[in-house]
C-alpha positions, 0 to 999 in steps of 0.5 A: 635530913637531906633534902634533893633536888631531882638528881638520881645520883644525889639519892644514892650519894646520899644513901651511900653515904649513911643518910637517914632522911632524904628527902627526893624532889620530883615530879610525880611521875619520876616518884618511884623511881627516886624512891627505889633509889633510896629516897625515904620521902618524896616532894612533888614539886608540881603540887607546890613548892618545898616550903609550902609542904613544909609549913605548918601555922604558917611557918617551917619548923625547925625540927624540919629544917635539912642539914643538906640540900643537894640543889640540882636544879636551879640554873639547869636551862629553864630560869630555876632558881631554887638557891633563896628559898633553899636557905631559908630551909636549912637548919641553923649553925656552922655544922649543919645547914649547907647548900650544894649546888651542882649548877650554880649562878655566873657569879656563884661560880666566879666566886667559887673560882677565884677564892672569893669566900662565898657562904660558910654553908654554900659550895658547888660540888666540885673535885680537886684533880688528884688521886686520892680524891678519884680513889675516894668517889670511886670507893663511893661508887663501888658501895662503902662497907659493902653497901650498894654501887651507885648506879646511874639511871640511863635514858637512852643510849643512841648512835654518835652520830648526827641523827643521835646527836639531834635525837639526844638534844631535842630530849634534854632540851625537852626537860622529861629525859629520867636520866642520862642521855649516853652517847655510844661511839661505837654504835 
């Protein structure tokens, strides 16, 4: 199982990558939408968090425990901070059970830079400068073995200009834009 945390390109990464289970989390009114991505079960974490419904007689059983959380949102702008109890939903051993965070704390992030070991199952998603591994998302994005191309949800598309700029920042900082805000240079 893989378990996502609100990012619309993380289902369809998952997806194209052969996952069976993934597991989207959202809220409510974004279920759809993360379902036509490709999500085969939804969370909405507005009801509860993700270990509340996972638990029965009061624990997580193992057999629902995620080989992948894809953690989207902690540190994303709001004090989230999704990484404690997102490692006690992995499965256990060296193959199983890694956590992949997009965000990340100051000092995950330090870690990661300087070398410093973090956890055998922690990473931040991050892309060597080289060919091969643009070539190889590319591939991914165009549809492996002739399955989808991965495309992003877009919010709104407005003018590079200041009214856009404000318009497009007041939406992310509100936290309710369904995917990206894109700036046209042309318009």
């Amino acid at each position: 199982s893989s378990g996502i945390n609100a990012e619309y390109g993380g289902v369809q990464l998952a997806k194209a990558l052969g996952a069976k289970d993934i597991i989207g989390v959202c809220s409510g009114r974004n279920a759809e939408l993360v379902r036509s991505l490709g999500a085969t079960e939804i969370i909405d974490y507005t009801k509860g968090s993700v270990t509340d419904y996972l638990l029965e007689n009061g624990a997580v059983p193992e057999a629902k425990k995620f080989d992948i959380i894809y953690d989207c949102a902690t540190n994303s702008g709001a004090g989230e901070d999704y990484y404690s109890s997102s490692m006690g939903l992995l499965k256990p051993g060296s193959r199983h059970g890694q956590y992949v965070a997009i965000n990340g704390s100051p000092g995950f992030w330090i870690r990661a830079m300087t070398g410093i070991r973090v956890g055998a199952n922690e990473h931040l998603f991050l892309m060597k400068r080289n060919t091969a591994e643009y070539q190889e998302l590319g591939r991914i994005m165009d549809g492996l073995e002739g399955g989808e191309p991965i495309k992003p949800v877009i919010q709104d598309e407005l003018p590079f200009n200041e009214e856009g700029l404000k318009q497009g920042f007041d939406l992310l900082k509100s936290r309710r834009a369904v995917g990206k805000i894109v700036f046209n240079m042309d318009m």
